[in-house]
C-alpha positions as CSV (number, residue, x, y, z in Angstrom):
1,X,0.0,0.0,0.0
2,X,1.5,3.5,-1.0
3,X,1.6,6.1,1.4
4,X,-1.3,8.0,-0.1
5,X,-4.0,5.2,1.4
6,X,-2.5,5.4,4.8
7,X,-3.0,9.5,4.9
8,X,-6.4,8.7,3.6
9,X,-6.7,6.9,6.0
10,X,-5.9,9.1,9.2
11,X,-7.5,12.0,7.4
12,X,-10.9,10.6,7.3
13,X,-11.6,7.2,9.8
14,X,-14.8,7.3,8.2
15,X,-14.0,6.6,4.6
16,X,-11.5,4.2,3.7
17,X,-11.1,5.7,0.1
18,X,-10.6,9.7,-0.9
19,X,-11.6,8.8,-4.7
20,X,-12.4,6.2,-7.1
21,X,-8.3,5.9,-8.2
22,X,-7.4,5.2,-4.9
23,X,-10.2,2.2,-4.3
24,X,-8.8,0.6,-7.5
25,X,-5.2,0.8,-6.5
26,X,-5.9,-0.5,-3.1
27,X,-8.2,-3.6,-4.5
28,X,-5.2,-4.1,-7.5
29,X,-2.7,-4.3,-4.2
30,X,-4.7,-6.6,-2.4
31,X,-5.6,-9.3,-5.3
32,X,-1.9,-9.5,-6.6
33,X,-0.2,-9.6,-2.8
34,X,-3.1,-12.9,-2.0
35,X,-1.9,-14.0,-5.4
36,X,1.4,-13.8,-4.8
37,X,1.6,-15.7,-1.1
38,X,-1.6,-17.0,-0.8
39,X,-0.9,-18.3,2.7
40,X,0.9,-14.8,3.9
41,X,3.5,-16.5,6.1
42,X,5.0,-13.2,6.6
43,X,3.4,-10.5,7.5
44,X,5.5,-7.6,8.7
45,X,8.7,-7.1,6.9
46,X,8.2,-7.7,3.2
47,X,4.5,-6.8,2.6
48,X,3.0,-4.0,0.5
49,X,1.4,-2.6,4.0
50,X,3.8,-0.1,5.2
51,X,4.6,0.2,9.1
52,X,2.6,3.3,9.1
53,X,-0.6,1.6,8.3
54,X,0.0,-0.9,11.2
55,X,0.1,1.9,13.9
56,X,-2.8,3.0,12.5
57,X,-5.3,0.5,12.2
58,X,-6.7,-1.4,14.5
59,X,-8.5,-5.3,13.6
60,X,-11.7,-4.0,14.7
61,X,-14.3,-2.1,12.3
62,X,-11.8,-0.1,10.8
63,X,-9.8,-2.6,9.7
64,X,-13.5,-4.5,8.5
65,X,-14.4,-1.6,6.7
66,X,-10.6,-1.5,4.8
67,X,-11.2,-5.0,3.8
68,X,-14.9,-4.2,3.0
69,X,-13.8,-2.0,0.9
70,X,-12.0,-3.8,-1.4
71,X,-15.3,-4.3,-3.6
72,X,-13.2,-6.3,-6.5
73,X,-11.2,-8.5,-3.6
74,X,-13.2,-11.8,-4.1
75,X,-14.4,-13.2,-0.9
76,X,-12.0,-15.8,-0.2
77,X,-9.1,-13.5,-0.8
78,X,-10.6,-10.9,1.8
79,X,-11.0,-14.1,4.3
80,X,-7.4,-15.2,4.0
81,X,-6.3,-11.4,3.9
82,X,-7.9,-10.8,7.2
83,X,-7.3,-13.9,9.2
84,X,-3.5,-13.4,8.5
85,X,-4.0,-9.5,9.2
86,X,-5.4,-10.6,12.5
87,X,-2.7,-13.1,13.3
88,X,0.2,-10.8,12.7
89,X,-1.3,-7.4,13.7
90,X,-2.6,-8.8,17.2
91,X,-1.2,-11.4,18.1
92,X,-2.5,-13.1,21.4
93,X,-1.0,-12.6,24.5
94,X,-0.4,-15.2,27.0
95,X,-2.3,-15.7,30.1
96,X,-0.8,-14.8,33.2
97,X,-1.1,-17.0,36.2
98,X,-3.4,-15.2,38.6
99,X,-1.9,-16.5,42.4
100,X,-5.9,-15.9,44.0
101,X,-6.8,-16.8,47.3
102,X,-7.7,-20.6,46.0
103,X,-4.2,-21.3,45.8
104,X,-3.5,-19.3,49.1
105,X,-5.4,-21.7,51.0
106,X,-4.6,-25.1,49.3
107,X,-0.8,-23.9,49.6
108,X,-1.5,-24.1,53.6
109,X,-3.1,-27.6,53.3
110,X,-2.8,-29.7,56.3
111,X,0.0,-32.5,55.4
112,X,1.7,-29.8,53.1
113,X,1.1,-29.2,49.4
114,X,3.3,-28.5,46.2
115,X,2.9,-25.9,43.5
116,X,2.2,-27.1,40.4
117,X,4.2,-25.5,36.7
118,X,0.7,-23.7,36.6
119,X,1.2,-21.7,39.9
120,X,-1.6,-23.4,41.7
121,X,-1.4,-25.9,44.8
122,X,-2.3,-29.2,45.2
123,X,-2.1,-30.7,48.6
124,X,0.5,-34.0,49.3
125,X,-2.6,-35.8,50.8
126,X,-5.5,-36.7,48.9
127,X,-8.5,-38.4,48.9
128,X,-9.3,-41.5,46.5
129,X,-12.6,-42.6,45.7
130,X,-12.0,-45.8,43.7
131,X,-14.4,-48.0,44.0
132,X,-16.4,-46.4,46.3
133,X,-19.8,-45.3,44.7
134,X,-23.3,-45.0,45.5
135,X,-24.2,-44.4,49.0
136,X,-20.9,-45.0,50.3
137,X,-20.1,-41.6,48.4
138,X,-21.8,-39.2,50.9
139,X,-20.2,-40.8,54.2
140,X,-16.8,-41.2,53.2
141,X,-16.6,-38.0,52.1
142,X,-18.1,-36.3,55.2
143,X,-15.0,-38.3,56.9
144,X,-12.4,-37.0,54.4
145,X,-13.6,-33.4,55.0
146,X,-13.3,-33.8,59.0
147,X,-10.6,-35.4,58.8
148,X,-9.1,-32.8,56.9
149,X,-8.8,-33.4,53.1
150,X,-8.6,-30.8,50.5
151,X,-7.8,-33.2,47.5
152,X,-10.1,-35.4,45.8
153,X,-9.2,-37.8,43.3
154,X,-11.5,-39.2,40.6
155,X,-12.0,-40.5,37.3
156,X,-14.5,-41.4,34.5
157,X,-13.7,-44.8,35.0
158,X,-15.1,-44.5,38.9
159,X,-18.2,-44.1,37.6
160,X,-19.0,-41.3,40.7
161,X,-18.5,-38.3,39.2
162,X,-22.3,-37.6,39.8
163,X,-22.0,-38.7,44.0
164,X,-19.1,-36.8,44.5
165,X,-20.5,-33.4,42.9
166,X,-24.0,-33.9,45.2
167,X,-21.9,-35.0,48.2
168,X,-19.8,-31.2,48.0
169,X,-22.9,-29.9,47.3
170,X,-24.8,-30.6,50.9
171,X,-21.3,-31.2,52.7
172,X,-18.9,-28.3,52.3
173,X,-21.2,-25.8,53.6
174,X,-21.6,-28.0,56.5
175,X,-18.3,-27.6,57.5
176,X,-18.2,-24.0,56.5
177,X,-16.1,-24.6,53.3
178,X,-16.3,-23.0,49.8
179,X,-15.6,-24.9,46.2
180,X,-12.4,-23.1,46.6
181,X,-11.7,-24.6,49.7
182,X,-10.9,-28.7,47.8
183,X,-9.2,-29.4,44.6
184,X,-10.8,-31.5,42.5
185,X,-9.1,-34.2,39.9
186,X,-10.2,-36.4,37.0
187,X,-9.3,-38.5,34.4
188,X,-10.5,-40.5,31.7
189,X,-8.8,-42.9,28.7
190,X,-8.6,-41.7,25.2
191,X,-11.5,-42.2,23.2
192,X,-11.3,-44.8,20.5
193,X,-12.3,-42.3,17.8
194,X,-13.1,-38.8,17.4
195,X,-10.8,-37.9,20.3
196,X,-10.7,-33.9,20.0
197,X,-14.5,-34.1,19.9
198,X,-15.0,-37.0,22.7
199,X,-12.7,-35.4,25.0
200,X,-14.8,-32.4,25.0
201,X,-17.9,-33.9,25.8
202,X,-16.3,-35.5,28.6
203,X,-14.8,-32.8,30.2
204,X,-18.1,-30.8,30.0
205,X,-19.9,-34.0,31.3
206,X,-17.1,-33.7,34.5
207,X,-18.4,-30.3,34.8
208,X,-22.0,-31.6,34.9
209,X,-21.9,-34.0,37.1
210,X,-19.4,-32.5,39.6
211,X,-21.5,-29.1,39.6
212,X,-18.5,-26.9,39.3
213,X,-17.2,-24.7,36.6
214,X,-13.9,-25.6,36.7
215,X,-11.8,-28.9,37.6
216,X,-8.8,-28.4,39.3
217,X,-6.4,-30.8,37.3
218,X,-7.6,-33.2,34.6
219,X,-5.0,-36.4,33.5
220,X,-5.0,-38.3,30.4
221,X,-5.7,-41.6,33.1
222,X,-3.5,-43.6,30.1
223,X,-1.2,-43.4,27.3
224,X,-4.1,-45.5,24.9
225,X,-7.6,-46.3,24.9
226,X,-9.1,-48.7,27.0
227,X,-9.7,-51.4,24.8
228,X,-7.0,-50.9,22.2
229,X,-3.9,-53.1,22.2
230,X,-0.9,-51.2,23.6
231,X,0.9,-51.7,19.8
232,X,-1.8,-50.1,18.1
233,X,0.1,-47.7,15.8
234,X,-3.0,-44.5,16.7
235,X,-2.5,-44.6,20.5
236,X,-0.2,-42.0,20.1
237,X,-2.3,-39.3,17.9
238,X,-4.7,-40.6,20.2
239,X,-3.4,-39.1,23.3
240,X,-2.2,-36.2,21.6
241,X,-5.6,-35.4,20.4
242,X,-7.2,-35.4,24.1
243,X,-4.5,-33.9,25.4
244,X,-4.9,-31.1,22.7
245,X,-8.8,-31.3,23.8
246,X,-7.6,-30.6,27.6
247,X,-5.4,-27.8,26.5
248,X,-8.4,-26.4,24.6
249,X,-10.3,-26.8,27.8
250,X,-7.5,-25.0,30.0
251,X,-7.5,-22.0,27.6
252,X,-11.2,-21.9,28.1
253,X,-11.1,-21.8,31.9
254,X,-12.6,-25.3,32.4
255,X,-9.2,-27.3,33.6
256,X,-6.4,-25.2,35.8
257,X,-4.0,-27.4,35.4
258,X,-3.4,-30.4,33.0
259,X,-1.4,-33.8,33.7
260,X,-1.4,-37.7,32.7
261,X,-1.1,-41.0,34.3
262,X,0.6,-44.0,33.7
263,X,2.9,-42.2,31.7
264,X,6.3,-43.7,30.9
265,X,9.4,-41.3,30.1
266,X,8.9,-41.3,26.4
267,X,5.4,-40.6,26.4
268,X,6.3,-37.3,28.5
269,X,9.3,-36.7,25.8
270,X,6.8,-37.5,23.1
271,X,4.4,-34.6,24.7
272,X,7.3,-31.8,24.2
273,X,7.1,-31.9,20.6
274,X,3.2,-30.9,20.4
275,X,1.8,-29.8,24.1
276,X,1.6,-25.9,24.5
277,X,1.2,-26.7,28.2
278,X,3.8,-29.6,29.7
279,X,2.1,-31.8,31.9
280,X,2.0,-30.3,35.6
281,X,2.0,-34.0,37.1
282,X,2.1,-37.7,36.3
283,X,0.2,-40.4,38.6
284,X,1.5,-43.7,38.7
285,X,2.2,-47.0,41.0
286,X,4.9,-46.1,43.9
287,X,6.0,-48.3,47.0
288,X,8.7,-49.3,47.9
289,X,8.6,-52.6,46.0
290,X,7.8,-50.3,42.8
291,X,9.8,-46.8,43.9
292,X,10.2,-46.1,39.4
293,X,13.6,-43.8,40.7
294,X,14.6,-43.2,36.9
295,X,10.8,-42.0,35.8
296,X,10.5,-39.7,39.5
297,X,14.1,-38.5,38.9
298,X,12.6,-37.3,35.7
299,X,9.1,-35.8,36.8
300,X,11.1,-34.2,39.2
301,X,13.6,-32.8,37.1
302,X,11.5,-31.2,34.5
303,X,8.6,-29.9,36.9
304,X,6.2,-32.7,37.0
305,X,4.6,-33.2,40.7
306,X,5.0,-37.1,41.1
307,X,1.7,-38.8,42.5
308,X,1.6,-42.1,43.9
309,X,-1.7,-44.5,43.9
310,X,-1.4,-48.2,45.3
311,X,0.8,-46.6,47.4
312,X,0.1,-49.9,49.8
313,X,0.6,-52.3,46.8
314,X,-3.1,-53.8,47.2
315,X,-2.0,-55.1,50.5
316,X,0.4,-57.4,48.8
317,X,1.6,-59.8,51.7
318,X,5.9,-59.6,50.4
319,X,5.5,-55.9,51.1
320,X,3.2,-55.3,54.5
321,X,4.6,-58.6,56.2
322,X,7.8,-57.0,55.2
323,X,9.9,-57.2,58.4
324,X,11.4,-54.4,57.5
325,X,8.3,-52.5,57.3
326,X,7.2,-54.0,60.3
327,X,9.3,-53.6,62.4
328,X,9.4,-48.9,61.4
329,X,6.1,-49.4,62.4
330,X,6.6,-50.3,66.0
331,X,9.6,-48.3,66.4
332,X,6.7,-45.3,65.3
333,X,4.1,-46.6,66.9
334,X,2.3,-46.9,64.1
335,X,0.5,-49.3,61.6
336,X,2.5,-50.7,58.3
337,X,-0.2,-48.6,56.1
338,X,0.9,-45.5,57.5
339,X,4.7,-45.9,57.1
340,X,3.8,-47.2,53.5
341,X,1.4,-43.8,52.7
342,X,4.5,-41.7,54.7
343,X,7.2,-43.2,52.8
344,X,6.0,-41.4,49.8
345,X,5.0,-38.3,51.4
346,X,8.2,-37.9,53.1
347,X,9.7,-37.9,49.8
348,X,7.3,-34.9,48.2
349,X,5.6,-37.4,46.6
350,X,1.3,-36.9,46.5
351,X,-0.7,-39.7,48.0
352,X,-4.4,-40.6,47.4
353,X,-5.3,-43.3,49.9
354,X,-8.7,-44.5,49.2
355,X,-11.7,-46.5,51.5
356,X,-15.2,-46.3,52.1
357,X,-15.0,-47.0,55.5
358,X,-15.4,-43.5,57.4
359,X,-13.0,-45.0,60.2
360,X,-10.1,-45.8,57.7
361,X,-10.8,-42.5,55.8
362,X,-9.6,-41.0,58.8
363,X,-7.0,-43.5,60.1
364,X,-5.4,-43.0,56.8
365,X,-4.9,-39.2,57.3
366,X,-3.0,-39.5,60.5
367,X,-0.5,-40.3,57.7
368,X,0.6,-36.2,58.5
369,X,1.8,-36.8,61.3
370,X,4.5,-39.8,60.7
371,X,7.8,-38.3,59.4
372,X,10.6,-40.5,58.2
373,X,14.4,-39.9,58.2
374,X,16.4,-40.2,54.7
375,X,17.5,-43.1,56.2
376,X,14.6,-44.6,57.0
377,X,13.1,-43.5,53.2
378,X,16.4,-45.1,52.2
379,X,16.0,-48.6,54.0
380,X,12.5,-48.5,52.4
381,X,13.6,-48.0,49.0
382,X,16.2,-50.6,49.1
383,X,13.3,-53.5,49.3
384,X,12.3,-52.3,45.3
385,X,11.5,-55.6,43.5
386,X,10.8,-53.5,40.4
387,X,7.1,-55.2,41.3
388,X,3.9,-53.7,40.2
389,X,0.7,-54.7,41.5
390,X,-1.7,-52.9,39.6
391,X,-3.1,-53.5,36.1
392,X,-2.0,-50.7,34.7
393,X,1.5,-51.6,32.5
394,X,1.9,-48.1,31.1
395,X,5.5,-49.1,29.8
396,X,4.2,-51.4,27.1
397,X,2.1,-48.6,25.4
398,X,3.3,-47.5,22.4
């Protein structure tokens, strides 16, 4: 554009154009700039607009009205002309992490918390409600909130979404608590097909059922889908797709904070090379028979808060008849699940003990109050079998 539109420009806001000549010079410019670089890679630097034009209009009805304007532009060459214009003109700017009083009071959790790579706070003790559904839903979780749990972990695969979000409902302003006052987690596995569009639905349907506007931190639960086989060739677009859907659900206030599960060391690697957001935490089996040191040494080396579920192994005999583990207990005076739940919290590591039993919902949080020495963590850690007790063989997922 020659200097002449940009002075018609300031002169009158109004009117794009000062004569005839000048419309047909502009629309001339426009058509054989689109023709040239269709896609308009870049903007600034090498185009016919001058700098002086990009100080002076804004991508708002002026800039509409300059495009509008261009009566012998065809349509499609306005479109491209105007998404690009918009693109390099105002680029978004990124979101700054507000530190609100949410995070203020999850930072001062009892049992101690950790800030995520999002700025917000997730307590080291948690609550898990697998497998407990139904009317167990509404005790348990009256026990977890006297006892004094902030964190509740949950998942698609629970199938409780629905209790949970009733249960907060009735029971946190009976104990004079605020949605503010918990954080909230869920997961689900990759959809099959349709990922970006499934993922959606589901995280809105979290939203439903939970009654809340926003969940705390959302995890890809696993690196594949359910039911495909872990060499399946599209597990990988697969995850990438809903973790693209989660990130499109952060950016839209829905999810603070986004993270996976079961995730081995390439599938976090894999995630650098598309994930606008890295993953703020990965939950996987930890005990002492399973203590993963290479994948936690790597969590904890590029910012991703470690989480630990099984943390008692499924009450696997070799590990709580452990004399070893025994024998801390009594010299605590404590029980073998406690030392097993503090082993990991000792270490920084989060922990989401689960029961339906209101009286083991709050034996398990006395957890806070058993500290263990390094060399106590140490002797621990030297019973790893490499053993996992769960079903969940993240490492074989391709």
């Amino acid at each position: 554009m020659c200097r002449r539109h940009v002075s018609a420009i300031r002169k009158e806001p109004d009117t794009l154009f000062l004569n005839k000549e000048n419309e047909i010079s502009f629309c001339e410019d426009l058509k054989s700039y689109v023709h040239r670089d269709p896609f308009i890679n870049i903007f600034l630097g090498r185009t016919f607009l001058s700098h002086e034009m990009v100080e002076t209009v804004g991508v708002d009805k002026l800039a509409g009205r300059i495009v509008g304007s261009a009566s012998r532009a065809s349509f499609i060459e306005k479109t491209v002309f105007m998404n690009r214009l918009k693109e390099e003109m105002c680029p978004q700017k990124p979101k700054i992490v507000q530190i609100t009083k949410t995070m203020d009071k999850l930072k001062n959790a009892r049992g101690g918390s950790v800030a995520l790579n999002t700025g917000y706070h997730i307590p080291l003790v948690g609550f898990g409600t697998y497998k407990v559904e139904g009317n167990q839903v509404l005790p348990a979780i009256d026990a977890a909130l006297t006892a004094g749990y902030r964190m509740f972990d949950t998942a698609k695969y629970y199938n409780n979404e629905k209790e949970l979000g009733d249960a907060f409902k009735i029971l946190l302003p009976k104990h004079n608590l605020t949605r503010q006052d918990i954080f909230i987690t869920s997961k689900f596995f990759p959809e099959m097909d349709d990922c970006l569009i499934g993922s959606h639905k589901l995280i809105d349907e979290s939203l439903e059922k939970l009654d809340t506007n926003y969940i705390d931190m959302y995890l890809v639960h696993y690196p594949k889908p359910k039911d495909a086989p872990d060499e399946d060739v599209k597990n990988a677009e697969r995850r990438k797709l809903t973790y693209q859907a989660f990130e499109e659900a952060k950016d839209a206030g829905k999810i603070r904070s986004i993270g996976v599960s079961n995730y081995e060391i390439y599938h976090l690697e894999e995630l650098k090379s598309y994930a606008k957001y890295q993953p703020c935490a990965n939950q996987v089996e930890f005990h002492p028979h399973f203590t993963r040191s290479k994948l936690h040494a790597y969590c904890r080396d590029n910012g991703i808060f470690f989480q630990a579920f099984s943390s008692l192994a499924r009450q696997a005999p070799e590990l709580i008849e452990d004399s070893v583990v025994v024998e801390m207990a009594k010299e605590h005076d404590t029980t073998v699940p406690l030392i097993l739940l503090a082993w990991a919290r000792c270490q920084g590591v989060g922990i989401v003990p689960k029961s339906a039993t209101p009286a083991r919902v709050t034996e398990n949080f006395k957890v806070i109050d058993v500290v263990l020495t390094p060399d106590e963590i140490k002797l621990l850690a030297d019973l790893n079998r490499n053993k996992d007790y769960i079903r969940c063989t993240g490492w074989l997922v391709k």
